[in-house]
DOKE-565171 format. One line per field, with one value per residue (C-alpha): residue number from 1; residue in one letter; chain; x, y, z. Coordinates in Angstrom, 2 decimals. Example, Ala and Ser with C-alpha at 12.3 -4.5 7.8 and 13.67 -1.06 7.14 Angstrom:
pos	(1,2)
code	(A,S)
unit	(A,A)
px	(12.30,13.67)
py	(-4.50,-1.06)
pz	(7.80,7.14)
This chain:
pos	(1,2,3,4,5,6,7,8,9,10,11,12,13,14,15,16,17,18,19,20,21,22,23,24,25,26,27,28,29,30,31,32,33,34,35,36,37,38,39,40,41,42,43,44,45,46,47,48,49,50,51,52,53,54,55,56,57,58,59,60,61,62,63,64,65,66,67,68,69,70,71,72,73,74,75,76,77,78,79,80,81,82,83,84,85,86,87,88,89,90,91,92,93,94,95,96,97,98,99,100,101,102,103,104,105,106,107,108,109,110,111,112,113,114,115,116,117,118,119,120,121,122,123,124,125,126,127,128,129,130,131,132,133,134,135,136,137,138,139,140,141,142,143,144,145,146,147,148,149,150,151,152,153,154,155,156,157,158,159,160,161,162,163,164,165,166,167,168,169,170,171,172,173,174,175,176,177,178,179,180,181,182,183,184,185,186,187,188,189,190,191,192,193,194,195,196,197,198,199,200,201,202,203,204,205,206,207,208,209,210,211,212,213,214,215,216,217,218,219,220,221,222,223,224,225,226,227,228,229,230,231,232,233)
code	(X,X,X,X,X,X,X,X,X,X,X,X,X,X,X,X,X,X,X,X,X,X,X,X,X,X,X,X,X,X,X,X,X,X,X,X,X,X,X,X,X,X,X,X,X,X,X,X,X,X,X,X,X,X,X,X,X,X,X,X,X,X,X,X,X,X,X,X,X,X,X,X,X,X,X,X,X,X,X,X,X,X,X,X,X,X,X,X,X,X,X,X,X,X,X,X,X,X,X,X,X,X,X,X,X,X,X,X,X,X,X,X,X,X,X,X,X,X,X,X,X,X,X,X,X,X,X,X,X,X,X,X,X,X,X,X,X,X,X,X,X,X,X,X,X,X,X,X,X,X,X,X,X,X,X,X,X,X,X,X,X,X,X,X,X,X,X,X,X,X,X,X,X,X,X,X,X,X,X,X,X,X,X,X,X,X,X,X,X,X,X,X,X,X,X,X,X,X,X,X,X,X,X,X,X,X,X,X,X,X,X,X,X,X,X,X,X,X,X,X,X,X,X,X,X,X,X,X,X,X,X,X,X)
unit	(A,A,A,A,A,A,A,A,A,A,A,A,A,A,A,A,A,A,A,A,A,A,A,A,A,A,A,A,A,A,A,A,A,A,A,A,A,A,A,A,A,A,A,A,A,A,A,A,A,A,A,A,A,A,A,A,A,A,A,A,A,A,A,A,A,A,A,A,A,A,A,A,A,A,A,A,A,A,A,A,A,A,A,A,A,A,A,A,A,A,A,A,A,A,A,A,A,A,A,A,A,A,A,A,A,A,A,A,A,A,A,A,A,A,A,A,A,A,A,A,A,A,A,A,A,A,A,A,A,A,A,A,A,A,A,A,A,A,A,A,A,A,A,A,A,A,A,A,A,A,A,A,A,A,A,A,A,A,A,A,A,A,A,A,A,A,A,A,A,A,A,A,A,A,A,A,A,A,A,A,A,A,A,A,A,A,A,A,A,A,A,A,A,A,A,A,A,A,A,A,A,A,A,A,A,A,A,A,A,A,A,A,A,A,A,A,A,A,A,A,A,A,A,A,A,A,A,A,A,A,A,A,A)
px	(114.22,116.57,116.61,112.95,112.04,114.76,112.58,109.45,110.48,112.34,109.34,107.07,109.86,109.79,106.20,105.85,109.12,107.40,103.85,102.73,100.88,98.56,98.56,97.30,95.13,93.45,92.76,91.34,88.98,88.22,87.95,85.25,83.18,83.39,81.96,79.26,78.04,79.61,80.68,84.79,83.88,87.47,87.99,90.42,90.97,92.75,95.22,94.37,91.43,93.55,94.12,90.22,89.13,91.94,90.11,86.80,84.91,88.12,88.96,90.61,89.42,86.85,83.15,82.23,84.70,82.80,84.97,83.67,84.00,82.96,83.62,84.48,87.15,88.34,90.81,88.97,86.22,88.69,92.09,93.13,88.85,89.60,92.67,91.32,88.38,89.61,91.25,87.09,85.50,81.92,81.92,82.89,79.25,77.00,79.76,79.38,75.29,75.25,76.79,75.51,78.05,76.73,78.12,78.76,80.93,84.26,86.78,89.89,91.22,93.47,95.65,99.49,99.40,96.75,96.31,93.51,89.91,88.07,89.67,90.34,86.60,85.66,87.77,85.49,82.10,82.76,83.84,80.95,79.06,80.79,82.26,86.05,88.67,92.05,93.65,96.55,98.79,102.92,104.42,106.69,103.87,103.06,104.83,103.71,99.72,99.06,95.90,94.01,96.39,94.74,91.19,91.33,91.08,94.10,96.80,99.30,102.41,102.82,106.03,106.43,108.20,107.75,106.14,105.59,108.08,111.46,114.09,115.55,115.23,117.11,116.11,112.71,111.85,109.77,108.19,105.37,105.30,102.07,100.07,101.90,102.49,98.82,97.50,99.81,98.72,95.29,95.26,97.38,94.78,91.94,93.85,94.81,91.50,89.60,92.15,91.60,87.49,88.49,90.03,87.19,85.17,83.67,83.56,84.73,82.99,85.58,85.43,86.88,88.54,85.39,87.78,88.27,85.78,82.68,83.95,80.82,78.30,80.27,80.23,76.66,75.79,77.77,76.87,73.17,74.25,75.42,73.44,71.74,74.08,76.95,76.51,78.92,78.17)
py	(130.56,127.36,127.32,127.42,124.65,122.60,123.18,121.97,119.31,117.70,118.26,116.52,113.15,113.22,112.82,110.20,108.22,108.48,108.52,105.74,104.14,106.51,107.85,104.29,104.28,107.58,106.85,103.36,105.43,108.01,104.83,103.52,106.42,106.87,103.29,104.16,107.41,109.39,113.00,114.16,116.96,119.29,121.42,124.14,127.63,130.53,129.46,125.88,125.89,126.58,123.04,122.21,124.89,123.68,120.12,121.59,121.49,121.65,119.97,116.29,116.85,114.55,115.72,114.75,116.73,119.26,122.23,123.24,127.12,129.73,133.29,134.28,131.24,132.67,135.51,137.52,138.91,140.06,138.10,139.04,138.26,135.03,134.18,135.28,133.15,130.09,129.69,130.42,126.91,126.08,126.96,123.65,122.22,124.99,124.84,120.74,121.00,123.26,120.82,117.89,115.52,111.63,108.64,107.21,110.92,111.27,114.53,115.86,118.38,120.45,122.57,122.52,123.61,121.11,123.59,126.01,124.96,124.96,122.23,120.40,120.24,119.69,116.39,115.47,116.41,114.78,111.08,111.78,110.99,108.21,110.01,108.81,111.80,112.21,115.30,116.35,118.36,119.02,116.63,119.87,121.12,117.46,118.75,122.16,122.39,120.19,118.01,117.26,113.82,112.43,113.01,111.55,107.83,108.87,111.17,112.29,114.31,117.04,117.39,121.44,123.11,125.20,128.28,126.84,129.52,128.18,130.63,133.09,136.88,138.83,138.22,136.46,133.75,133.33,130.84,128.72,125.24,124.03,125.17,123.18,120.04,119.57,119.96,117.15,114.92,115.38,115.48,112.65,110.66,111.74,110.79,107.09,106.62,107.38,104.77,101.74,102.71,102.21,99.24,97.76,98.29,101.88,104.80,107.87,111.13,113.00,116.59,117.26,120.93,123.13,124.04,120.32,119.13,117.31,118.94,120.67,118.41,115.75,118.35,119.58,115.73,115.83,118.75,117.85,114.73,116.72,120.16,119.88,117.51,119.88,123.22,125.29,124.10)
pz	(74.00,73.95,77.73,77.91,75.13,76.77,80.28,78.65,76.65,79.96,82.06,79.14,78.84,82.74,82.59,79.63,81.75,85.81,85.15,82.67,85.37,86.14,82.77,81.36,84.16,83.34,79.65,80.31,82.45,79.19,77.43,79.84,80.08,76.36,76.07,78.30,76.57,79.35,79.59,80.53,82.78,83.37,85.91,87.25,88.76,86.84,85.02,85.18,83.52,80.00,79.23,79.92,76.87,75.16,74.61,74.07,70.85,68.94,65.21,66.73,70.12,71.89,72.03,74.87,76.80,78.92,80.43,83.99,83.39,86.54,85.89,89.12,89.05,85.68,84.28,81.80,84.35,87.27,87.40,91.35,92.38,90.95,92.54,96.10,95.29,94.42,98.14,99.79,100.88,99.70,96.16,94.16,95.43,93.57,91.08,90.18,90.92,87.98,85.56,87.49,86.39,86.67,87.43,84.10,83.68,84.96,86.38,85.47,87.76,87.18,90.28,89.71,93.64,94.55,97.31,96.61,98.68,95.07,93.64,96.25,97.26,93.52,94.24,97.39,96.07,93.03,95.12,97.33,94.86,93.13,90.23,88.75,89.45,87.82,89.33,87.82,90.75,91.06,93.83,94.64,96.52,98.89,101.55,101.51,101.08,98.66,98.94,95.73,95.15,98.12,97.48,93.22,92.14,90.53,90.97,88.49,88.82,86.27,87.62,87.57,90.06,93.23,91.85,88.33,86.73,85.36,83.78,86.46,85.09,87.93,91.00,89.87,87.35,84.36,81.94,83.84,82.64,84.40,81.29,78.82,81.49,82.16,78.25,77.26,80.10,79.56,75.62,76.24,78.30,76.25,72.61,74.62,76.16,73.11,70.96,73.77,72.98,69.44,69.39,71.67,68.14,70.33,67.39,69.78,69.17,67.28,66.05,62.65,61.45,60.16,57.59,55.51,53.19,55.73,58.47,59.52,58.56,61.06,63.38,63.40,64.46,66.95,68.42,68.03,70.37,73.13,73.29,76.28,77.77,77.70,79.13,77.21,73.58)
């Protein structure tokens, strides 16, 4: 357990340390598109769309956060389908026409490969039609397949390692760390972003817990706001 914590916490204080620039860079972009009345589309395959649900319609989390969820890119419906799926070309198009994300919107995505042809093509449909990308993607993986950093507006290193497990167990290793690396960079931008709209005099679209006193009266506005807008509220 200590050897693991330790393995997460350094990954986090590399992250905070090597990639303020593009961190500041991706929450003045949240910031922006909160401004404008935008939506934060989030997007990634298998395991890597856990930190996307993880920002959606949650007590402190922002609502206009919009998880790009497919099934067949998912776990819960067929976890091998998915993973032989996200590698087929030609699916991010039907994929971002169904949640027809605009230019006043922006894109995280989310591959700690950066390899599979779903995300990366996410990345290109999405520029193609002038919308912001973040991707978040491991640098131990530029040399070997990995393509998503060069097709974002910006690029940042969650730092994992090559094949995302950490704490050798025999002859194999456990303990992934791209699920915990990619939450805190993108709860990070979204919690910085929406405290530069703040400060701009911008009142960001926060949920409150259902479970404190107002809580779901704040909430029902909110939701009112964006049904319609967002496909998965």
């Amino acid at each position: 357990m200590s050897e693991y914590l330790n393995k997460i916490t350094e990954i986090l204080h590399r992250i905070e340390r090597e990639e303020e620039k593009n961190l500041q860079a991706a929450s003045g972009l949240v910031a922006k598109v909160i401004a404008g009345d935008g939506l934060i589309f989030v997007f990634g395959c298998g395991h890597s769309h856990l930190p996307g649900l993880d920002a959606f319609y949650r007590a402190g989390g922002l609502a206009n956060v919009s998880p790009m969820l497919d099934t067949d890119l998912m776990l819960h419906d067929g976890a091998a389908k998915s993973s032989r799926m996200e590698k087929m070309h030609a699916i991010a198009p039907e994929i971002f026409r169904r949640y027809r994300p605009t230019e006043r919107d922006m894109l995280f995505i989310i591959s700690a490969s950066g390899k599979n042809a779903v995300s990366v093509e996410m990345a290109e449909t999405a520029r193609a039609r002038k919308i912001c990308c973040v991707g978040i993607s491991s640098s131990a993986y530029f040399g070997c397949g990995g393509r998503l950093h060069e097709n974002v507006d910006i690029a940042i290193d969650c730092k994992v390692p090559y094949g995302d497990a950490c704490i050798s167990v025999g002859e194999a290793k456990m303990g992934g760390l791209s699920t915990a690396a990619s939450c805190f960079i993108l709860n990070s931008c979204l919690i910085r972003g929406a405290a530069l709209a703040a400060r701009k005099g911008v009142r960001p679209p926060i949920y409150l817990s259902g479970n404190i006193d107002g809580g779901r009266e704040h909430n029902s506005k909110l939701e009112e706001k964006y049904f319609g807008r967002i496909k998965n509220l």
